[in-house]
N, C-alpha and C positions, 0 to 999 in steps of 0.2 A: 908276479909283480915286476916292474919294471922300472927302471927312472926317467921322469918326467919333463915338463915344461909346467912349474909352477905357475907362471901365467896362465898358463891354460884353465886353470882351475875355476881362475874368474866368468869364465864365461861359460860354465858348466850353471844348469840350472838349481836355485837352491831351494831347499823346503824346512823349514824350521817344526820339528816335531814336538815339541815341548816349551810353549812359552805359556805366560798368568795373565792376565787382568781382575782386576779386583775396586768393588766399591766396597769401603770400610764400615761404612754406614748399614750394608746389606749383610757381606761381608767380612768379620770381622776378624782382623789377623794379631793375637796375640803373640805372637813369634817375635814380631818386629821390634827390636829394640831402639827407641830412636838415637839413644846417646852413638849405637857402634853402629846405626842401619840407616845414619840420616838419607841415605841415596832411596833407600824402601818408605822411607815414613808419608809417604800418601798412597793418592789411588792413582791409578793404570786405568784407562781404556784405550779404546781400539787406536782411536789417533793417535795416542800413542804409543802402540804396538804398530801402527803403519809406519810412523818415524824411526821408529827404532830398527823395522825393515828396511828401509831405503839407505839407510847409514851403516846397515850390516851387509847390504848386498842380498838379501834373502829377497827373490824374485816371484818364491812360488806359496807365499803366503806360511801360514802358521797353523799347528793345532793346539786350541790351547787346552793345559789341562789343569781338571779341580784342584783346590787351594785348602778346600773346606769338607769335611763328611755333610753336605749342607744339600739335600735333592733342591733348594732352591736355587743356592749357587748353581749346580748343571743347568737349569729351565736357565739363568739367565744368560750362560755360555752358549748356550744352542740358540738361543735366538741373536745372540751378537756372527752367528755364522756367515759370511755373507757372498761364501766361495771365493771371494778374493785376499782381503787379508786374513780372514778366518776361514780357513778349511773343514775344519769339523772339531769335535770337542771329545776329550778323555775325561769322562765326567766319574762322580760317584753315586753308587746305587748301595742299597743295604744286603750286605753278599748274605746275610738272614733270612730276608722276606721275598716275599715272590715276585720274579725279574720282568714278567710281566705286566704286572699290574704296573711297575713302575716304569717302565715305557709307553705303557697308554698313559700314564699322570701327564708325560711332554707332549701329547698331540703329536700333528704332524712333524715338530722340530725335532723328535727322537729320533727320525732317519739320519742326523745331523751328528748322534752318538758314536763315535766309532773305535770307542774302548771304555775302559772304566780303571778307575785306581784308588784304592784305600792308603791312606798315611800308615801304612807299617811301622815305619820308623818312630811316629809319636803314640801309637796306640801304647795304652797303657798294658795292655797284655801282650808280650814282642811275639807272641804264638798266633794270632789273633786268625790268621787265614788261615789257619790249618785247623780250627776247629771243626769238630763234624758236624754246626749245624749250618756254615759255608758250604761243605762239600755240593750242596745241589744246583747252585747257585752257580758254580764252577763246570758243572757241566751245562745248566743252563745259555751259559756264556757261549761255550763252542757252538751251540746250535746255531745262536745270534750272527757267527762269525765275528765275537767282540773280542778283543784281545785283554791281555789284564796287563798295566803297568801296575810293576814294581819299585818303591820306593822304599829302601831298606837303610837299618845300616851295617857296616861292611859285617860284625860278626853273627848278625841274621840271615847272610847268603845263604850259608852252605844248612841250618837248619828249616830254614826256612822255605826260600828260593828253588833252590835243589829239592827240597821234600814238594814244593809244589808240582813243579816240573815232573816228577817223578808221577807223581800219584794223576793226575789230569795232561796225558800225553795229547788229547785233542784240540786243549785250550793255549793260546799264543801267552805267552810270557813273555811281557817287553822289560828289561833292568832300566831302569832312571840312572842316570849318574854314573855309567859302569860299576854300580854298586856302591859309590863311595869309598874308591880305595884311599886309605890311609898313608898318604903320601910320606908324613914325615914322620910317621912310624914303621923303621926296618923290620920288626917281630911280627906286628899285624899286617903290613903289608906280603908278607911271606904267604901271610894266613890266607889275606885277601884271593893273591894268586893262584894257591888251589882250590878254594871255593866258586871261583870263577871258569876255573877250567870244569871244574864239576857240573855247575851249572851248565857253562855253552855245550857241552858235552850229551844234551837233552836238544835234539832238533826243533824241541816246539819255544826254543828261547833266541832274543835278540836281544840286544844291548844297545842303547843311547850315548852317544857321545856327545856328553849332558855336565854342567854342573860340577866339574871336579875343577876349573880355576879356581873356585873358593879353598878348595885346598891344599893349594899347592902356596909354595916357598915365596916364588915370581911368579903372580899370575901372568904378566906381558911374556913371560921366556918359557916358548914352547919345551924347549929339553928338559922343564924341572917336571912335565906328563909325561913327558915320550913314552920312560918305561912303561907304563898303566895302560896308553894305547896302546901301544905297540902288541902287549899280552891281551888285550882285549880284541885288537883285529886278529894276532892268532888265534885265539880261542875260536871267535864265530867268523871269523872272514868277512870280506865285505860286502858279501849277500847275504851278513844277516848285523848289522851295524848301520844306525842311521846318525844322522846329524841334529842336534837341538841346542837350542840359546841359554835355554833355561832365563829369558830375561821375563822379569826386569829383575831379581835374583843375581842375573849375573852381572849389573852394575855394581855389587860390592866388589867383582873382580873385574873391571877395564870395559862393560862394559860389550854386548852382544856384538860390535864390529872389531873389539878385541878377539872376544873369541873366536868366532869369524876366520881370522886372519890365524891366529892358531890354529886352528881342524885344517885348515890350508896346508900349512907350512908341516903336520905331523903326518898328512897321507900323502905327502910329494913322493914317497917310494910307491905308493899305490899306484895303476895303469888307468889311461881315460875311463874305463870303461866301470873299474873299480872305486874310482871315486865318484862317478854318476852314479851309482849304486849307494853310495856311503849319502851323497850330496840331496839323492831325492827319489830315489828308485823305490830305495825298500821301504821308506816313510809312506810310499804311495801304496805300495804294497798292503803293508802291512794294517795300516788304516783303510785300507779300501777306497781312495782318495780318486782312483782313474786317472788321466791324464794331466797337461798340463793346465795351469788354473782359467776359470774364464770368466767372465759377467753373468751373474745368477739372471 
Protein backbone atom coordinates (compact mmCIF):
# COMPACT_ATOMS: atom_id res chain seq x y z
CA UNK A 1 0.00 0.00 0.00
CA UNK A 2 1.01 3.17 -0.80
CA UNK A 3 -0.01 7.08 -0.58
CA UNK A 4 -1.95 8.39 -3.15
CA UNK A 5 -3.46 11.25 -5.15
CA UNK A 6 -7.00 11.36 -3.78
CA UNK A 7 -8.08 12.88 -6.88
CA UNK A 8 -7.34 10.23 -8.48
CA UNK A 9 -9.89 8.20 -7.13
CA UNK A 10 -12.48 10.08 -9.04
CA UNK A 11 -11.82 8.83 -12.13
CA UNK A 12 -11.35 5.29 -11.30
CA UNK A 13 -14.48 3.43 -12.40
CA UNK A 14 -17.28 2.68 -9.82
CA UNK A 15 -19.80 -0.18 -9.38
CA UNK A 16 -22.18 -0.13 -6.58
CA UNK A 17 -22.75 -3.71 -5.18
CA UNK A 18 -25.51 -3.50 -3.10
CA UNK A 19 -28.28 -1.12 -3.55
CA UNK A 20 -32.71 -1.68 -3.11
CA UNK A 21 -35.65 -0.59 -4.96
CA UNK A 22 -38.78 -1.40 -3.74
CA UNK A 23 -42.84 -1.02 -4.68
CA UNK A 24 -44.58 -0.99 -1.34
CA UNK A 25 -47.65 -1.98 -2.88
CA UNK A 26 -45.76 -5.37 -4.10
CA UNK A 27 -43.34 -5.09 -1.70
CA UNK A 28 -44.12 -4.52 1.40
CA UNK A 29 -41.48 -3.01 3.99
CA UNK A 30 -42.48 -3.18 7.64
CA UNK A 31 -39.02 -1.95 8.88
CA UNK A 32 -39.66 1.43 7.96
CA UNK A 33 -40.67 3.52 10.50
CA UNK A 34 -41.97 6.72 9.09
CA UNK A 35 -41.79 9.04 12.22
CA UNK A 36 -37.44 8.21 12.51
CA UNK A 37 -37.29 6.81 8.33
CA UNK A 38 -39.20 9.75 6.87
CA UNK A 39 -36.19 9.78 4.04
CA UNK A 40 -37.32 5.64 3.42
CA UNK A 41 -41.13 6.15 3.76
CA UNK A 42 -41.87 5.67 -0.12
CA UNK A 43 -40.96 3.72 -2.95
CA UNK A 44 -37.56 3.64 -4.96
CA UNK A 45 -37.36 2.61 -8.60
CA UNK A 46 -34.79 2.47 -11.16
CA UNK A 47 -34.87 6.42 -11.89
CA UNK A 48 -34.37 6.82 -8.97
CA UNK A 49 -31.58 4.62 -8.38
CA UNK A 50 -30.13 6.33 -11.77
CA UNK A 51 -30.18 9.67 -9.93
CA UNK A 52 -28.92 8.54 -7.14
CA UNK A 53 -25.90 7.20 -9.37
CA UNK A 54 -25.12 10.26 -11.31
CA UNK A 55 -24.93 12.36 -7.93
CA UNK A 56 -22.80 9.42 -6.32
CA UNK A 57 -20.42 9.23 -9.10
CA UNK A 58 -21.25 5.45 -9.60
CA UNK A 59 -20.34 5.01 -13.34
CA UNK A 60 -20.63 1.31 -13.57
CA UNK A 61 -24.21 0.80 -12.46
CA UNK A 62 -25.70 -1.37 -9.46
CA UNK A 63 -26.66 -4.69 -8.20
CA UNK A 64 -29.49 -4.60 -6.54
CA UNK A 65 -30.30 -6.80 -3.79
CA UNK A 66 -33.56 -8.60 -2.12
CA UNK A 67 -35.43 -6.55 0.51
CA UNK A 68 -38.05 -9.46 1.02
CA UNK A 69 -37.85 -13.59 1.45
CA UNK A 70 -40.61 -12.82 -1.40
CA UNK A 71 -39.50 -15.16 -4.99
CA UNK A 72 -41.80 -12.46 -6.34
CA UNK A 73 -39.76 -9.73 -5.28
CA UNK A 74 -36.49 -11.51 -7.18
CA UNK A 75 -38.88 -12.05 -10.66
CA UNK A 76 -39.31 -8.21 -10.35
CA UNK A 77 -35.60 -7.38 -9.68
CA UNK A 78 -34.45 -9.50 -12.59
CA UNK A 79 -36.53 -7.99 -14.89
CA UNK A 80 -35.74 -4.22 -13.95
CA UNK A 81 -31.91 -5.50 -15.08
CA UNK A 82 -31.21 -3.60 -17.79
CA UNK A 83 -27.12 -3.87 -17.91
CA UNK A 84 -26.76 -0.37 -17.37
CA UNK A 85 -28.13 0.93 -14.25
CA UNK A 86 -29.01 -2.65 -13.10
CA UNK A 87 -26.35 -5.09 -13.38
CA UNK A 88 -27.80 -8.13 -12.07
CA UNK A 89 -29.70 -8.94 -9.01
CA UNK A 90 -28.82 -10.87 -5.34
CA UNK A 91 -32.13 -12.05 -5.08
CA UNK A 92 -33.76 -14.63 -2.61
CA UNK A 93 -34.49 -18.43 -3.09
CA UNK A 94 -35.80 -20.86 -0.32
CA UNK A 95 -32.25 -22.43 0.89
CA UNK A 96 -35.08 -25.54 1.66
CA UNK A 97 -36.47 -26.32 -1.56
CA UNK A 98 -34.97 -27.22 -4.75
CA UNK A 99 -32.68 -24.53 -6.42
CA UNK A 100 -33.56 -25.57 -9.45
CA UNK A 101 -36.98 -25.56 -9.92
CA UNK A 102 -36.77 -22.14 -8.70
CA UNK A 103 -34.62 -20.92 -11.45
CA UNK A 104 -36.75 -22.21 -14.02
CA UNK A 105 -39.86 -20.29 -12.14
CA UNK A 106 -37.73 -16.81 -13.61
CA UNK A 107 -37.28 -17.93 -17.24
CA UNK A 108 -34.77 -16.50 -19.16
CA UNK A 109 -34.22 -13.40 -16.51
CA UNK A 110 -32.60 -16.00 -13.98
CA UNK A 111 -29.36 -15.64 -15.93
CA UNK A 112 -29.73 -12.17 -14.42
CA UNK A 113 -29.26 -13.95 -10.63
CA UNK A 114 -25.90 -13.55 -9.65
CA UNK A 115 -26.14 -14.38 -5.93
CA UNK A 116 -28.79 -14.95 -3.30
CA UNK A 117 -29.27 -13.69 0.33
CA UNK A 118 -31.46 -14.54 3.24
CA UNK A 119 -32.38 -11.65 6.17
CA UNK A 120 -30.27 -13.55 8.81
CA UNK A 121 -30.28 -10.74 10.89
CA UNK A 122 -34.36 -10.70 11.15
CA UNK A 123 -35.00 -14.26 10.85
CA UNK A 124 -36.71 -15.34 13.74
CA UNK A 125 -34.44 -18.25 14.40
CA UNK A 126 -30.61 -16.30 14.41
CA UNK A 127 -29.24 -20.24 13.46
CA UNK A 128 -31.58 -20.30 10.45
CA UNK A 129 -28.62 -21.10 7.67
CA UNK A 130 -27.00 -23.58 9.39
CA UNK A 131 -29.89 -25.82 9.66
CA UNK A 132 -29.36 -29.15 7.91
CA UNK A 133 -32.21 -28.98 5.85
CA UNK A 134 -30.21 -25.78 4.05
CA UNK A 135 -27.08 -27.78 3.77
CA UNK A 136 -27.96 -28.86 0.10
CA UNK A 137 -28.98 -25.99 -0.96
CA UNK A 138 -25.50 -24.49 -0.15
CA UNK A 139 -23.83 -26.80 -2.20
CA UNK A 140 -26.28 -26.49 -4.74
CA UNK A 141 -25.18 -22.86 -4.88
CA UNK A 142 -21.41 -23.50 -5.60
CA UNK A 143 -22.29 -25.45 -8.68
CA UNK A 144 -24.52 -22.38 -9.88
CA UNK A 145 -21.30 -20.32 -9.17
CA UNK A 146 -23.88 -18.05 -7.04
CA UNK A 147 -22.37 -16.53 -4.11
CA UNK A 148 -24.34 -16.18 -0.68
CA UNK A 149 -24.64 -12.63 0.74
CA UNK A 150 -24.62 -12.42 4.30
CA UNK A 151 -26.57 -10.06 6.32
CA UNK A 152 -26.00 -10.69 10.04
CA UNK A 153 -25.71 -9.07 13.10
CA UNK A 154 -22.37 -8.24 14.52
CA UNK A 155 -22.80 -11.19 17.42
CA UNK A 156 -24.07 -13.82 14.67
CA UNK A 157 -20.47 -13.64 12.70
CA UNK A 158 -18.39 -15.61 14.49
CA UNK A 159 -21.37 -18.44 15.05
CA UNK A 160 -22.79 -18.14 12.18
CA UNK A 161 -20.69 -16.69 9.41
CA UNK A 162 -17.58 -18.50 10.27
CA UNK A 163 -19.58 -21.90 10.86
CA UNK A 164 -20.71 -21.25 7.25
CA UNK A 165 -17.43 -20.53 5.81
CA UNK A 166 -16.26 -23.37 7.54
CA UNK A 167 -18.55 -26.12 6.54
CA UNK A 168 -19.15 -25.04 2.55
CA UNK A 169 -15.42 -24.05 1.47
CA UNK A 170 -16.75 -24.11 -2.14
CA UNK A 171 -19.54 -21.63 -1.76
CA UNK A 172 -18.58 -17.67 -2.00
CA UNK A 173 -19.64 -15.90 1.19
CA UNK A 174 -20.11 -12.08 0.49
CA UNK A 175 -20.52 -10.07 4.51
CA UNK A 176 -23.18 -7.01 3.80
CA UNK A 177 -22.02 -4.24 6.07
CA UNK A 178 -18.75 -5.55 7.19
CA UNK A 179 -20.81 -7.42 9.49
CA UNK A 180 -22.18 -4.45 11.28
CA UNK A 181 -19.56 -3.59 13.68
CA UNK A 182 -20.83 -2.01 16.61
CA UNK A 183 -19.14 1.21 16.47
CA UNK A 184 -20.16 2.80 19.64
CA UNK A 185 -19.78 -0.20 21.59
CA UNK A 186 -15.97 -0.71 22.85
CA UNK A 187 -16.77 -4.52 24.55
CA UNK A 188 -18.78 -5.64 21.22
CA UNK A 189 -16.59 -4.07 18.96
CA UNK A 190 -13.58 -6.01 20.45
CA UNK A 191 -15.98 -8.93 19.87
CA UNK A 192 -16.77 -7.84 16.40
CA UNK A 193 -12.86 -7.71 15.44
CA UNK A 194 -12.12 -11.21 16.24
CA UNK A 195 -14.98 -12.50 14.55
CA UNK A 196 -14.18 -10.87 11.52
CA UNK A 197 -10.66 -11.90 11.43
CA UNK A 198 -12.02 -15.42 11.85
CA UNK A 199 -14.26 -15.13 9.22
CA UNK A 200 -11.76 -13.38 6.51
CA UNK A 201 -9.49 -16.02 7.54
CA UNK A 202 -11.87 -18.67 5.35
CA UNK A 203 -10.53 -17.72 1.52
CA UNK A 204 -14.20 -18.37 0.21
CA UNK A 205 -15.14 -14.92 2.12
CA UNK A 206 -15.41 -11.14 1.15
CA UNK A 207 -16.76 -8.26 2.65
CA UNK A 208 -18.71 -5.12 1.50
CA UNK A 209 -18.00 -1.92 2.30
CA UNK A 210 -21.71 -1.32 2.97
CA UNK A 211 -23.92 0.25 5.35
CA UNK A 212 -22.03 0.94 8.53
CA UNK A 213 -22.63 5.10 8.20
CA UNK A 214 -25.79 4.31 9.99
CA UNK A 215 -23.75 3.55 12.80
CA UNK A 216 -21.47 5.48 13.26
CA UNK A 217 -21.25 8.69 15.73
CA UNK A 218 -20.73 11.41 12.37
CA UNK A 219 -21.91 9.86 9.61
CA UNK A 220 -20.13 12.89 7.25
CA UNK A 221 -16.70 12.24 9.32
CA UNK A 222 -14.77 9.46 7.82
CA UNK A 223 -12.44 8.83 11.08
CA UNK A 224 -15.60 7.96 13.34
CA UNK A 225 -15.03 4.14 10.43
CA UNK A 226 -11.62 4.28 9.84
CA UNK A 227 -10.87 1.88 12.62
CA UNK A 228 -13.77 -0.84 11.22
CA UNK A 229 -12.23 -0.34 7.74
CA UNK A 230 -9.15 -0.20 8.12
CA UNK A 231 -9.47 -3.92 10.22
CA UNK A 232 -11.60 -5.07 7.56
CA UNK A 233 -9.20 -4.26 4.47
CA UNK A 234 -6.60 -6.05 6.82
CA UNK A 235 -8.52 -8.91 7.25
CA UNK A 236 -9.44 -9.60 3.54
CA UNK A 237 -7.26 -7.13 1.51
CA UNK A 238 -8.37 -5.46 -1.28
CA UNK A 239 -8.87 -8.30 -3.59
CA UNK A 240 -11.35 -9.47 -1.52
CA UNK A 241 -13.34 -6.08 -0.47
CA UNK A 242 -15.81 -4.32 -2.65
CA UNK A 243 -17.72 -1.09 -2.62
CA UNK A 244 -21.66 -0.69 -1.89
CA UNK A 245 -24.22 2.33 -1.36
CA UNK A 246 -26.57 0.42 0.48
CA UNK A 247 -28.87 3.22 -0.88
CA UNK A 248 -31.61 4.37 -0.62
CA UNK A 249 -30.93 2.92 3.20
CA UNK A 250 -28.04 5.02 3.19
CA UNK A 251 -30.09 8.25 3.02
CA UNK A 252 -30.60 8.03 6.77
CA UNK A 253 -26.84 8.58 6.91
CA UNK A 254 -25.88 11.71 4.14
CA UNK A 255 -26.92 9.94 1.55
CA UNK A 256 -25.04 7.58 -1.32
CA UNK A 257 -22.69 10.73 -2.61
CA UNK A 258 -21.89 10.89 1.00
CA UNK A 259 -20.78 7.91 1.32
CA UNK A 260 -19.17 7.87 -1.83
CA UNK A 261 -16.88 10.49 -0.70
CA UNK A 262 -16.22 8.60 2.53
CA UNK A 263 -14.91 5.02 0.87
CA UNK A 264 -12.66 7.74 -1.00
CA UNK A 265 -11.20 9.53 1.69
CA UNK A 266 -10.90 5.88 3.99
CA UNK A 267 -8.75 3.96 1.06
CA UNK A 268 -6.51 7.02 0.18
CA UNK A 269 -3.66 4.78 1.84
CA UNK A 270 -4.74 2.17 -0.72
CA UNK A 271 -2.47 1.97 -4.34
CA UNK A 272 -4.29 2.68 -7.75
CA UNK A 273 -4.55 -0.50 -8.42
CA UNK A 274 -6.00 -1.48 -4.90
CA UNK A 275 -8.63 0.65 -5.09
CA UNK A 276 -9.76 -0.34 -8.75
CA UNK A 277 -10.05 -3.53 -7.10
CA UNK A 278 -12.01 -2.24 -3.90
CA UNK A 279 -14.03 0.41 -6.60
CA UNK A 280 -15.15 -2.39 -9.19
CA UNK A 281 -12.81 -5.27 -9.86
CA UNK A 282 -14.00 -7.57 -7.25
CA UNK A 283 -17.73 -6.58 -7.47
CA UNK A 284 -17.20 -7.70 -11.14
CA UNK A 285 -15.56 -10.66 -10.06
CA UNK A 286 -17.43 -11.88 -7.79
CA UNK A 287 -20.88 -11.41 -9.41
CA UNK A 288 -19.67 -12.58 -12.57
CA UNK A 289 -20.63 -9.13 -14.05
CA UNK A 290 -17.59 -9.13 -17.04
CA UNK A 291 -16.48 -5.99 -18.18
CA UNK A 292 -17.25 -2.62 -18.28
CA UNK A 293 -21.16 -1.84 -18.42
CA UNK A 294 -22.73 -1.50 -21.87
CA UNK A 295 -26.34 -1.15 -23.72
CA UNK A 296 -28.26 -4.52 -23.41
Amino acid sequence: MSGTDPDAAQALPLLDTHAHIWSRARTPQPWIEPATMAPLDRDFDVTDLAAAQRAAGITEGAVLVQSAHDPAETGDLLAAVDGLVVRGVVGWVDLRADLDLQLESWGPDARHLVGVRHLAHQDPDPWALLADERRRSFAALAGHELPVDLVLRPEQLRPVGVELARRHPGTLLVLDHLGNPPLADEQAFAGWRRALAEFAAHPNTTVKLSGIALHAADHADPESMRDAVDHALGCFGAERTMFGSDWPVVELAGGARTWTSTVRALTQQLSRSERRAVFSEVGRRIYRLGGRRAAP
